[in-house]
N, C-alpha and C positions, 0 to 999 in steps of 0.2 A: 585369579579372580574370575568366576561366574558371570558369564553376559546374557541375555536375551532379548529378542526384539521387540518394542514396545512401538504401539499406535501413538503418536506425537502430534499429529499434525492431522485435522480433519478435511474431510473433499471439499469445504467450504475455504477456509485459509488458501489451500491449493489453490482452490479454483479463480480464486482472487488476484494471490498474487500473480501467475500466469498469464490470466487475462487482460489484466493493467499491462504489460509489459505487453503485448501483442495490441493492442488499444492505444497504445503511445505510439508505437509504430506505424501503424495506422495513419494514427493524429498528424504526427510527423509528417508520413507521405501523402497524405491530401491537401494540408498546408505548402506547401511542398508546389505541387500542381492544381495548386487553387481552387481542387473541386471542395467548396465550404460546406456544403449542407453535409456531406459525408464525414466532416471534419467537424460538426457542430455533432452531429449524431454519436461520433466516436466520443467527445466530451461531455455526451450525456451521459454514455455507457460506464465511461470513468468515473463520473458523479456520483450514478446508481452504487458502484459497487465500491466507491467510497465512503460512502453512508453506510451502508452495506458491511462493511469491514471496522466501521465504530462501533456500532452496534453490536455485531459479534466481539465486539472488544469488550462489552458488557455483562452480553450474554449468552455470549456462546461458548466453546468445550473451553476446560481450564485452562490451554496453553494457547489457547488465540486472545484469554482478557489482561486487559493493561497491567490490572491488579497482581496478575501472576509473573509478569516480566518484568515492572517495571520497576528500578533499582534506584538508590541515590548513586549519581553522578562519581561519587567517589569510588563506588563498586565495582562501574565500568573501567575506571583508570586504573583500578586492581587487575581484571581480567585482560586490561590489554597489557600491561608489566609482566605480564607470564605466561607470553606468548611465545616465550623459547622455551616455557615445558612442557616436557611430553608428559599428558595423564591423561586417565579417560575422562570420557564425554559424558558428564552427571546432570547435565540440563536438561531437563523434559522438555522445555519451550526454549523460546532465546537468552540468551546468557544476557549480562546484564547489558555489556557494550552493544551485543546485537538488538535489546532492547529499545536502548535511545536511537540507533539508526532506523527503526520502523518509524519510531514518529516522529526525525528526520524528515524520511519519502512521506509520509503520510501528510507532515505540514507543507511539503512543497507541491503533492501532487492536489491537495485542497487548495491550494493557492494558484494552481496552474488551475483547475477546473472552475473553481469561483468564479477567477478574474474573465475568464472568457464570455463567461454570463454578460458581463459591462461592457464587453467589445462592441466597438461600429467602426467599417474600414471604410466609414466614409461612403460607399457604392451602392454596395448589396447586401456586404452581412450583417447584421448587429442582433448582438445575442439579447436574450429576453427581457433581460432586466436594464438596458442600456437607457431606455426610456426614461427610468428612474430616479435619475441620478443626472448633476450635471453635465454639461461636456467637460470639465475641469475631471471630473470622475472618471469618464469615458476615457480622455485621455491617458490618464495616472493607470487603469486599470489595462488598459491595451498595452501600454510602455511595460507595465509587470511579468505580461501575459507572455511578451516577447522575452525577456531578461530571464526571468524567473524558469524558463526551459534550459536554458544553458547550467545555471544553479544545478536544475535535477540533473540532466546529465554527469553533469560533477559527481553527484553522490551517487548516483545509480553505478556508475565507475569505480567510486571510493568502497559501495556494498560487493560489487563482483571481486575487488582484489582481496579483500578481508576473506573473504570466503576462500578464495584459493592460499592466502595464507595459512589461514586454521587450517587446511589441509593439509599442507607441506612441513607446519613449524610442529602442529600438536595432533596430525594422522586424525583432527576432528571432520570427520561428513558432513555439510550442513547441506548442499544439492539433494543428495540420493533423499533425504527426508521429506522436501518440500515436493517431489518426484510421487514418491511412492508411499512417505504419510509415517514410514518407522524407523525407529535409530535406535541401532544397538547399544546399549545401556550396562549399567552393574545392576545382577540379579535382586540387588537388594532394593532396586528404585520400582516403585508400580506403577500399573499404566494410568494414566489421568483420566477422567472423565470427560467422553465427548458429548456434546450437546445432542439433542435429535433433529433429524435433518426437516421432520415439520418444522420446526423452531427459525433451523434455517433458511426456509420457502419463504415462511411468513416475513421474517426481517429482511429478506430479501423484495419480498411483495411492495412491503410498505415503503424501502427505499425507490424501488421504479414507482411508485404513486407521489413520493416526494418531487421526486426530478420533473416529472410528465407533469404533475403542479407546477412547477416552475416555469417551464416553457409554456404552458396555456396562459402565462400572465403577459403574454406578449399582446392576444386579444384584447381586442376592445380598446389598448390604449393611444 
């Protein structure tokens, strides 16, 4: 069989997922040592380019939108039942299983970034919207905010072993693509259509004008 390397994955997706994952970290260690404002800023960061990465799920290159990955539930339970055969890697984007774990991390890491919006520790921090909303809220949303990290950690754990699976059970790459953007393929598969990175500036724009709206609603009230 004939292979060649095909662009799969645009600087946008990359740059996304990468950043979330250095931005948790972040979040992590300033929570961590209680510096908040650096910790309220990293969950801006995450916010931005959560939005950021919906968006592109609409309208950006063919293998970053939902429409192209996302499978019935029975499809995924196909894909992970034949994970002891060796065959090649015919997915342009995420296969179906790896499909549902994006918006997995996506509904947890929205729910970790949301909920922080409604936090007050009582003292000194309280995120923007805490005003808003009861203390019955405040509370419920603080208690999520806490709980709901460990959840991610879960699956962020449950995404690293899958990966090193596919590699070991079916010699499938899925790193070196999210790395370097190509996976080698059967000659007969073409390369997808990437978005243009104006496209991406701009939904990138209007996500930090989203968040930076948010946090200005703290004024005044």
């Amino acid at each position: 069989m004939q292979f060649h390397y095909v662009k799969v994955w645009d600087g946008w997706v990359r740059m996304n997922h990468w950043l979330i994952l250095v931005l948790m970290l972040v979040s992590f260690g300033t929570a961590k040592s209680q510096k908040m404002d650096w910790h309220m800023l990293s969950g801006y960061a995450i916010l931005t380019l959560l939005i950021f990465r919906l968006l592109w799920g609409v309208f950006g290159s063919d293998t970053a939108r939902f429409a192209t990955f996302l499978a019935w539930p029975g499809a995924a339970w196909r894909q992970l039942a034949g994970l002891g055969r060796r065959e090649p890697d015919t997915e342009v984007s995420h296969n179906p299983a790896g499909g549902w774990m994006v918006v997995l991390l996506l509904a947890l890491l929205l729910t970790q970034a949301t909920t922080g919006l409604f936090t007050y520790d009582q003292v000194f921090t309280r995120g923007p919207l805490s005003r808003l909303v009861s203390e019955e809220w405040v509370d419920l949303a603080s208690t999520i905010h806490v709980k709901n990290f460990y959840w991610l950690l879960g699956v962020i754990a449950a995404h690293v072993v899958a990966v090193g699976v596919y590699f070991v059970t079916k010699s499938h790459d899925l790193l070196g693509p999210m790395i370097h953007g190509e996976k080698k393929l059967p000659a007969d598969i073409p390369a997808p259509r990437m978005a243009s990175p104006a496209r991406g500036l701009a939904l990138l724009a209007l996500s930090a004008a989203l968040v930076w709206g948010i946090t200005r609603m703290r004024i005044g009230l």
